[in-house]
C-alpha positions in Angstrom: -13.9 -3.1 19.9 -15.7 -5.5 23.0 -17.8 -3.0 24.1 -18.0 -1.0 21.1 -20.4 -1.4 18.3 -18.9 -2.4 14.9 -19.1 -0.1 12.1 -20.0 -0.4 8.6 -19.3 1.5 5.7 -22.3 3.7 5.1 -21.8 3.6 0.9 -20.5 1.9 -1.5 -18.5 4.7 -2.9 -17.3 5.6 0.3 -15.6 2.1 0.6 -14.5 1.7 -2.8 -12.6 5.7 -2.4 -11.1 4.3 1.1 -9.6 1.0 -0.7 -8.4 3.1 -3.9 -7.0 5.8 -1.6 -5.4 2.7 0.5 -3.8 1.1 -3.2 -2.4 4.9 -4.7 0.5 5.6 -3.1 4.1 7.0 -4.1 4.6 3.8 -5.7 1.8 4.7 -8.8 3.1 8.7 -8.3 6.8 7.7 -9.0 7.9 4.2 -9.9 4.9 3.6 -12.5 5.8 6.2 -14.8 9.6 5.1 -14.8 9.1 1.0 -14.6 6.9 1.3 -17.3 9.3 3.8 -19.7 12.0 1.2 -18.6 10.7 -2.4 -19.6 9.0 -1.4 -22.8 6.5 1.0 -22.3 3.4 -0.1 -24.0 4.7 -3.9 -24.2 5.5 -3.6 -20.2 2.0 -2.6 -19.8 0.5 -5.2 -21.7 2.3 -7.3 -19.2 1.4 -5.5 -16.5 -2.6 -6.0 -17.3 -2.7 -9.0 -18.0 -1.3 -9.6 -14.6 -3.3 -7.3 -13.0 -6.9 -9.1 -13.9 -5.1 -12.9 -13.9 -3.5 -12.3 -10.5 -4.1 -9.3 -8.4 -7.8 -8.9 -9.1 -8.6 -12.8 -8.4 -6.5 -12.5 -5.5 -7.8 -9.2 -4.2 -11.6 -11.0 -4.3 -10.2 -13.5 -1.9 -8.6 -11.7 0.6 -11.7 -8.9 1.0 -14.3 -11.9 1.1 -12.5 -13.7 3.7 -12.4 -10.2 5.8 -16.4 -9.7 4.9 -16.9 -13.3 6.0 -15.4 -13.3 9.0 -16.1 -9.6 10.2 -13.0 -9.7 11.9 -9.3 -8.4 11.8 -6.1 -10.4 10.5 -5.7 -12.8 14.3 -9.8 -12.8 14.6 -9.7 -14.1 10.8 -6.6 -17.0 11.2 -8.4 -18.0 14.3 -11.7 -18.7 12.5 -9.7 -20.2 10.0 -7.0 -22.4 12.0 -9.2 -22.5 15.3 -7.9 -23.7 18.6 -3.8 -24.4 16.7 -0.6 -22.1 17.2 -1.2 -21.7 13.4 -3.4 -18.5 14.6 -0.1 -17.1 15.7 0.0 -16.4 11.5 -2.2 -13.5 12.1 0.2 -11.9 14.7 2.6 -12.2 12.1 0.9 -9.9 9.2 0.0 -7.3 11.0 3.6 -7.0 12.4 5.2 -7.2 9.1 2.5 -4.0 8.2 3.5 -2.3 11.1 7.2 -2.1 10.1 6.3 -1.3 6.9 4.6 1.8 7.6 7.2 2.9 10.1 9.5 3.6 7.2 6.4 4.7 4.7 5.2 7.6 7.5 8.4 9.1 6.8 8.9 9.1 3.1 4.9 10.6 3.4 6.8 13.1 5.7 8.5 14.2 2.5 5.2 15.2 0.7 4.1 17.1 3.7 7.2 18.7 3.5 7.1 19.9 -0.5 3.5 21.3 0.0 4.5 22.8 3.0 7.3 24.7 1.0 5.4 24.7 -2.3 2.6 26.9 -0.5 5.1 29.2 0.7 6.3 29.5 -2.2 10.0 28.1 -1.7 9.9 25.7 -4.7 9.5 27.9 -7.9 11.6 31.4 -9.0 14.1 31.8 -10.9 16.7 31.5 -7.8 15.5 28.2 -6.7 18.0 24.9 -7.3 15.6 22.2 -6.3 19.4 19.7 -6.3 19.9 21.6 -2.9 16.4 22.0 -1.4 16.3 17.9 -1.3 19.9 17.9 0.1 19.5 20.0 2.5 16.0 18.6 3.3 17.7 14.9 3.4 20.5 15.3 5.1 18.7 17.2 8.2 17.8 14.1 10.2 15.5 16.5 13.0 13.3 18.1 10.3 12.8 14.7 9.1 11.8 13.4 12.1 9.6 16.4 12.7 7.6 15.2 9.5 7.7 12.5 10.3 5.4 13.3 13.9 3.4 15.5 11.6 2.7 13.2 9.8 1.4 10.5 12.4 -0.6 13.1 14.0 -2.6 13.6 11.1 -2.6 10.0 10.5 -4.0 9.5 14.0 -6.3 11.8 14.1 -8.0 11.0 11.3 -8.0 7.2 12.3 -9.4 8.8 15.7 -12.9 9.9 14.2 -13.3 6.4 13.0 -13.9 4.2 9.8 -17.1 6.9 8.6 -16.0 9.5 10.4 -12.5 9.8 9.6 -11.4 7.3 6.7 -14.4 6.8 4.8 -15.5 10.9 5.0 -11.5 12.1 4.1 -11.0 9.5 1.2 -14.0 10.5 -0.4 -13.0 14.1 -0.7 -9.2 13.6 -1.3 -9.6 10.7 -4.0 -12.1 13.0 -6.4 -9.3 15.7 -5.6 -6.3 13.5 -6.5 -8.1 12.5 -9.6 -9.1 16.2 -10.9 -5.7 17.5 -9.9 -3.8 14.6 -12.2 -6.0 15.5 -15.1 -5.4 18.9 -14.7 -1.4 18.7 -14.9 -1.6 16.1 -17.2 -3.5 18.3 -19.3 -1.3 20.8 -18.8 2.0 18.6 -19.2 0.9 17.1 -22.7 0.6 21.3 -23.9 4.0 21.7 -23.5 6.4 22.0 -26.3 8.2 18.8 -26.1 6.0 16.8 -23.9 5.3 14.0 -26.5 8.9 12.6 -25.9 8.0 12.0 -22.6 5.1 10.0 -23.7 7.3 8.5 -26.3 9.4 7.4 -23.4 6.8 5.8 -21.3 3.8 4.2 -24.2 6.5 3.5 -27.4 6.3 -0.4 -27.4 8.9 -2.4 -27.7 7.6 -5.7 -28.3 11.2 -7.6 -27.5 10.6 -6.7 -23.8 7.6 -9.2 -23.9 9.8 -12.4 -24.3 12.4 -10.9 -21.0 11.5 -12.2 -17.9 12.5 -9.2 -16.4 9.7 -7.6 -18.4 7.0 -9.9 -16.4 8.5 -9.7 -12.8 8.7 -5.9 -13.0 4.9 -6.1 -14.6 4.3 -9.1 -11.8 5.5 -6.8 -9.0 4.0 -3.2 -9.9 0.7 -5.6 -10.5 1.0 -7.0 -6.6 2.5 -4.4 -4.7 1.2 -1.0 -6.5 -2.7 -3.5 -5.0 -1.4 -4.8 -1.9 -2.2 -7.7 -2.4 -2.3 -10.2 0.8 -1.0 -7.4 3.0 -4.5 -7.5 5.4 -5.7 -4.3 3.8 -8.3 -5.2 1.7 -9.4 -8.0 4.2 -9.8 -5.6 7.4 -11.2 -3.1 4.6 -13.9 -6.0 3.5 -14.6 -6.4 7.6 -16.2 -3.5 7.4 -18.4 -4.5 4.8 -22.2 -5.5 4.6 -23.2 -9.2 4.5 -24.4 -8.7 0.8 -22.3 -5.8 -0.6 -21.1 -6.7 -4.0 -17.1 -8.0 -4.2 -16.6 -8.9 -7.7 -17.2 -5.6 -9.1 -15.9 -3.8 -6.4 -13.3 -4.7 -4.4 -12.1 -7.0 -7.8 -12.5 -5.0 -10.8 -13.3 -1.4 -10.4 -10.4 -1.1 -7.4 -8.2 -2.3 -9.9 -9.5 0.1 -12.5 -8.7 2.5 -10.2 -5.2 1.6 -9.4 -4.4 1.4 -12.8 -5.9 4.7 -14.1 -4.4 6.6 -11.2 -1.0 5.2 -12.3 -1.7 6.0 -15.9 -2.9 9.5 -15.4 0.5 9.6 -13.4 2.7 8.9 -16.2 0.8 11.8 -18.2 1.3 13.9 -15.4 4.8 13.1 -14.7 6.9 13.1 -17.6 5.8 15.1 -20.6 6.6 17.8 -17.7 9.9 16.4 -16.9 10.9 16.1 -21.1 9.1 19.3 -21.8 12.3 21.1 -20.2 14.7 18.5 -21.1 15.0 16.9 -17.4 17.1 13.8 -17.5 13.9 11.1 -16.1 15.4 9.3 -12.6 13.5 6.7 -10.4 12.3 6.9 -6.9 12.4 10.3 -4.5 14.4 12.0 -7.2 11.4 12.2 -9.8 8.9 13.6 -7.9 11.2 16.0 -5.3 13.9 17.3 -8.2 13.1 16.4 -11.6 9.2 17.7 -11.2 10.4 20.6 -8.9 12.8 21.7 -11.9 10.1 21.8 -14.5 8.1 23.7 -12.2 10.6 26.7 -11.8 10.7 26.5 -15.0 6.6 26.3 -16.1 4.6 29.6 -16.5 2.3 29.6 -13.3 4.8 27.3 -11.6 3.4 28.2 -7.9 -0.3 26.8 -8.8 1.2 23.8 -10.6 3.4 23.0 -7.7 1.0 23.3 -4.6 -1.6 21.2 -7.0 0.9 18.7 -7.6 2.3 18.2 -4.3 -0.7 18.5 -2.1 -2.4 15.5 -4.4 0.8 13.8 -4.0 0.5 14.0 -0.2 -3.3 13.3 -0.2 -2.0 9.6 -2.7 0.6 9.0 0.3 -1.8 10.0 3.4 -4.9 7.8 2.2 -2.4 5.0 1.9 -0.6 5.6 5.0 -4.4 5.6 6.7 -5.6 2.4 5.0 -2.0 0.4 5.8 -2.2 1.9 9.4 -5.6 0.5 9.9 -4.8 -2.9 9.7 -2.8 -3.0 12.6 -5.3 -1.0 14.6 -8.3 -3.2 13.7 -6.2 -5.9 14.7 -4.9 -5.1 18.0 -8.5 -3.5 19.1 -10.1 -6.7 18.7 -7.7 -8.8 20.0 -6.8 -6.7 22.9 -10.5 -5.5 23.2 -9.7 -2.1 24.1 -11.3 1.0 23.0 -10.3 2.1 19.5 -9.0 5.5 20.8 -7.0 3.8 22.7 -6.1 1.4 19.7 -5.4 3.8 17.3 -3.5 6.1 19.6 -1.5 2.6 20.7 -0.5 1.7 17.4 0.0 5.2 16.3 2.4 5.7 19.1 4.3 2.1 17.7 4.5 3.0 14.5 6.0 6.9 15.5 8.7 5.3 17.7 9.8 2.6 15.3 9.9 5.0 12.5 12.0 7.6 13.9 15.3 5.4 12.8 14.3 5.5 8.9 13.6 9.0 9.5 17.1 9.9 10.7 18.8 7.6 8.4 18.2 6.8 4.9 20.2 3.8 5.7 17.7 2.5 7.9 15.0 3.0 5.7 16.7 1.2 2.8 17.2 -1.9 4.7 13.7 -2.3 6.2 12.6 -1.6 2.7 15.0 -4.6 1.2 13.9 -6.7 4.5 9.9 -6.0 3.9 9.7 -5.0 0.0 11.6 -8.2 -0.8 10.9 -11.0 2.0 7.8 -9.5 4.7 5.3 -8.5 1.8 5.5 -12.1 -0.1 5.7 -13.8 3.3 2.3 -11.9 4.2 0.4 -12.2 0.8 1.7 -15.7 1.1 -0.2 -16.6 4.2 -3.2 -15.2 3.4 -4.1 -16.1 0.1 -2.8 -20.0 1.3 -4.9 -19.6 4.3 -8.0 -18.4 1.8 -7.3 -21.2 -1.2 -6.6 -23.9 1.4 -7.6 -24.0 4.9 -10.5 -22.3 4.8 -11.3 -23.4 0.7 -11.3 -21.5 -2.2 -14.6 -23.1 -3.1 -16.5 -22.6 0.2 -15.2 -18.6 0.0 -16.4 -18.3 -3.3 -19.8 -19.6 -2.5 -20.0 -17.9 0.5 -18.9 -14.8 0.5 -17.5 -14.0 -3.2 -20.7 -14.5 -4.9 -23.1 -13.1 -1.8 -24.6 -10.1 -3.3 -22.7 -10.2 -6.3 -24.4 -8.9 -10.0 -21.5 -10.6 -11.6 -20.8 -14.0 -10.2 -17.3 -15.7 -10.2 -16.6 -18.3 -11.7 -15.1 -22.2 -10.6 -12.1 -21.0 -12.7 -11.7 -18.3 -10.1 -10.7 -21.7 -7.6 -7.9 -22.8 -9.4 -5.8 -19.2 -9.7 -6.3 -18.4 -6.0 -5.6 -21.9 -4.7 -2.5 -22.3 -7.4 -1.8 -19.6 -9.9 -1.3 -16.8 -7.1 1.1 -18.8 -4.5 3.3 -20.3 -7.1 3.6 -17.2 -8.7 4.5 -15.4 -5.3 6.8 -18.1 -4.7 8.6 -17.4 -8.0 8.7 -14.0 -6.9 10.4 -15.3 -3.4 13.2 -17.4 -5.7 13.7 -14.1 -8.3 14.4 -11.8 -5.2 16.8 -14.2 -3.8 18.7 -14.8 -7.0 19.2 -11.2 -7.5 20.0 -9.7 -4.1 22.0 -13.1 -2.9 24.6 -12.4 -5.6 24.7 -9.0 -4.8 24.2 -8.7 -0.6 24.7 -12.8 0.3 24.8 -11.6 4.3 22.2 -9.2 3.8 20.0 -11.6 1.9 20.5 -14.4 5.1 20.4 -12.0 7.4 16.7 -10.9 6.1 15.7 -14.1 5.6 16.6 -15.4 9.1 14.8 -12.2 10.9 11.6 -12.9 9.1 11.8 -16.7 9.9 12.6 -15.9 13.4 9.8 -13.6 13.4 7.5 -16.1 12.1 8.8 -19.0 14.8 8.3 -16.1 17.6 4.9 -15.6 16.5 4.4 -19.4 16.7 5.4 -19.7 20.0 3.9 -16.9 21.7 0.5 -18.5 20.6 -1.0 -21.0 22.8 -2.1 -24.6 21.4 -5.7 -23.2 21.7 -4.8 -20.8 19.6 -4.9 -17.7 22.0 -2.1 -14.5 21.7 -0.5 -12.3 24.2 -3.3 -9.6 23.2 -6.2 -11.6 23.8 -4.9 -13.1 27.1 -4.0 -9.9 28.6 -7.6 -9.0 27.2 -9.2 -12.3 29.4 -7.0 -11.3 32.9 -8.4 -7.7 32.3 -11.7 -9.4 31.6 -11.1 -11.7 34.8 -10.2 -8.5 36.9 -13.3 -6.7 36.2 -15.7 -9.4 37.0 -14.1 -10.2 40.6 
C-alpha cells in the first residue's frame, strides 16, 4: 500500500492459475451443465462460443490492460482515467457492488465447506443416507450457516493475508491443477457408468431450432459474461499486478477463456452422466451439486473417494473465486486509504463477514441481493468499465499501449470497434432483457432494485469531491497531515 512495496506476479502461470481460479466458480460446477442441456445442448454451446471470443475475450483484454496500465486498483484507475471530476466517484461504485456480491457468495462457498467437511467424515454415502434431508436440515439451520459462513472468511483472509505470491498466486497454483485432475478423474469415471451416455445426450444432443430463440443467445450471452466476470474489476486489479510487458492477448484473452470454458465442459462430463447413470431427475442450482450428485454417490461403488474428490474440488472452484472477487475490494481500499494490506484485507474481510451474515441466515436475503446484483449491479459495473476503457481513456490508445505491449500475437483495429460498441450495446440489451422479464413478474421488486443501484451510484457521486478525491483517500491525507505535524 503507501509504504509498502507493490508486488508482482512472479510467473506467468502463477497469474494465469489466479485469474482461472478467480473465473471457475459454482456457476461452471452447476449452472453450465444444466443451461447448456436446457437451451439446446450442442446448438446452445455454439452460441455460447461464439460469444465467448466476440465478447468476453475482447472485453476481458480491455479491462486487464487498463489495470496493467495503470498499476492501480478500480478508484486509482477512474481517477487516472476521469482525473480531478466526481466521475472518479465511478470507482467507489464497483468495488461496492463486488463487495455485496461476495457477501452472499462467502456463504453459498460455506455450503461446499460444509459437504467436504461431511463427505470426509463420511456422512454423505451408505446405504442409510437420504441426501433430501441432509440439505434440509443443513438449510434450514440458520447458525450452522452462519458458522460456514466465518469459516469460510477466515480462510478467505488468511490466505489474502500472505499476499498476492504468497497467498493467492502460491494456493491457485496448486488448487487449479487439482480442480483439473479431480474433474477428469470423475468424468472418467461418470462416462463408465451404465447409463451415463443419456446424460451426455442431455447436455451435447443439438438442437439446431434453439439457434434462431433469443433466449438461446442471452442464456449463451450471460454464461459467456458472468461464468468470465467480465467488467467486474477482477481482471483489471488482477492485470495491476502484472509486468509492464507481460503478454495480454494470449493470456488474460484467450487461454483464460480456454480455461473457463474447459473447466465448465469437463463439468458437464463430470456432472451428469453420474446424475443419469442412477436415473436422478437433473435440477438447476444448489440442488445439483448438494442432492442430485450426493444421491449418485450413495449409490456409486467407492462412493466415499468419489465424494470427498468431488466436493473438496468443488470447494477449491468456489474458494479461488471467492479469493480473486475479494481482492478487488481489498486492493482498492489499501490504495485509496493507504493503509497496510493486513490491515486492508482484515478490513474488508471483516465487511464482507458482517454483511453476509443476513444471506447466511435467510435464503430470502440471499435471493434478493442475487436478483439486485446478478441482474442490475454486475451490468452496471461491466458497464462502467468497459465505457470508461472504449471511451474516456480510448480503445485505440489502450490497445497501443498496453494491449499490444509484450504481446506475440498483436490485436487488431477491429478489436476497437467491439470494445468501444459491440460490448456496451450488447450489455445494455442485457439491461432491457432483465427488465422485461423480472418487471412483469416482480414490477416493485424490479423499481425497487433499480432505484437502490441508482441511488448508490448518485451517493458515490456526491461523496467525491470536484477534484476527484473519496472519503478513503481524504481520511488517508488528514492521517497523512497528522503524522507530519
Amino acid at each position: 500500500m503507501s509504504t509498502e512495496k507493490r508486488e508482482n506476479w512472479t510467473s506467468r502461470f502463477g497469474y494465469l492459475m489466479a485469474v482461472v481460479g478467480a473465473m471457475v466458480g459454482a456457476g461452471n460446477i452447476w449452472r453450465m451443465p444444466y443451461v447448456t442441456g436446457d437451451n439446446g445442448g450442442g446448438a446452445f454451446l455454439l452460441a455460447y462460443f461464439i460469444l465467448l471470443y466476440l465478447i468476453a475475450v475482447p472485453g476481458l483484454m480491455a479491462e486487464t490492460a487498463l489495470g496493467r496500465y495503470s498499476q492501480q486498483g478500480l478508484i486509482g484507475t477512474f481517477r487516472m482515467i476521469f482525473g480531478k471530476s466526481r466521475l472518479v466517484g465511478l470507482g467507489l461504485t464497483v468495488p461496492i457492488i463486488i463487495i455485496v456480491l461476495m457477501s452472499y457468495y462467502a456463504p453459498v462457498v460455506g455450503w461446499s465447506l460444509y459437504y467436504t467437511i461431511e463427505a470426509v467424515l463420511g456422512s454423505l454415502t451408505g446405504s442409510n443416507v437420504d441426501p433430501g434431508a441432509i440439505w434440509s436440515d443443513f438449510s434450514g439451520n440458520p447458525w450452522l450457516q452462519i458458522g460456514m459462513h466465518t469459516l469460510t472468511m477466515t480462510i478467505v483472509a488468511g490466505i489474502l493475508l500472505l499476499g498476492i505470491r504468497g497467498g493467492i498466486e502460491r494456493m491457485t497454483k496448486w488448487m487449479m491443477p487439482f480442480l483439473l485432475v479431480s474433474l477428469i478423474a470423475i468424468a472418467i469415471r461418470g462416462v463408465t457408468l451404465p447409463g451415463a451416455m443419456a446424460g451426455l445426450e442431455f447436455s451435447f444432443n443439438p438442437d439446431w431450432d434453439y439457434l434462431t430463440r433469443g433466449s438461446t443467445w442471452l442464456a449463451a450471452l450471460g454464461q459467456a459474461l458472468f461464468s468470465t466476470g467480465l467488467g467486474w474489476g477482477i481482471a483489471l486489479t488482477m492485470g495491476s499486478y502484472l509486468g509492464r510487458n507481460d503478454d495480454i492477448p494470449l493470456g488474460s484473452g484467450i487461454f483464460t477463456a480456454v480455461g473457463n470454458t474447459s473447466f465448465g465442459l469437463l463439468a458437464i462430463f463430470a456432472v451428469f452422466p453420474l446424475v443419469f447413470a442412477f436415473g436422478i431427475s437433473p435440477s438447476s442450482g444448489s440442488q445439483l451439486a448438494f442432492v442430485a450428485l450426493t444421491s449418485a454417490f450413495t449409490k456409486m461403488l467407492g462412493g466415499y473417494f468419489w465424494a470427498v474428490l468431488f466436493f473438496v474440488s468443488f470447494f477449491f472452484a468456489n474458494l479461488t473465486s471467492a479469493i480473486g472477487i475479494s481482492e478487488v475490494g481489498i486492493t482498492t481500499y489499501g490504495e485509496e486509504s493507504g493503509v497496510t494490506r493486513t490491515k486492508a484485507v482484515l478490513t474488508i474481510c471483516a465487511v464482507i463477514w458482517l454483511l453476509g451474515i443476513p444471506s447466511a441466515a435467510d435464503s430470502s436475503v440471499l435471493g434478493y441481493l442475487d436478483f439486485l446484483i446478478g441482474n442490475w449491479g454486475l451490468p452496471l459495473a461491466t458497464l462502467m468499465i468497459i465505457l470508461a476503457a472504449g471511451w474516456v481513456f480510448g480503445a485505440r490508445r489502450l490497445r497501443l499501449l498496453s494491449v499490444n505491449r509484450g504481446a506475440n500475437m498483436h490485436v487488431p483495429r477491429f478489436w476497437e470497434w467491439v470494445v468501444r460498441f459491440e460490448i456496451p450495446v450488447v450489455v445494455c440489451l442485457i439491461f432491457i432483457a432483465f427488465f422485461a422479464d423480472s418487471f412483469s413478474s416482480a414490477p416493485l421488486k424490479t423499481v425497487i432494485s433499480i432505484g437502490a443501484l441508482a441511488g448508490l451510484v448518485g451517493i458515490c457521486l456526491l461523496l467525491t469531491s470536484s477534484t476527484g478525491e473519496t472519503p478513503l483517500s481524504r481520511l488517508r491525507d488528514c492521517r497523512k497531515n497528522k503524522e507530519l505535524s
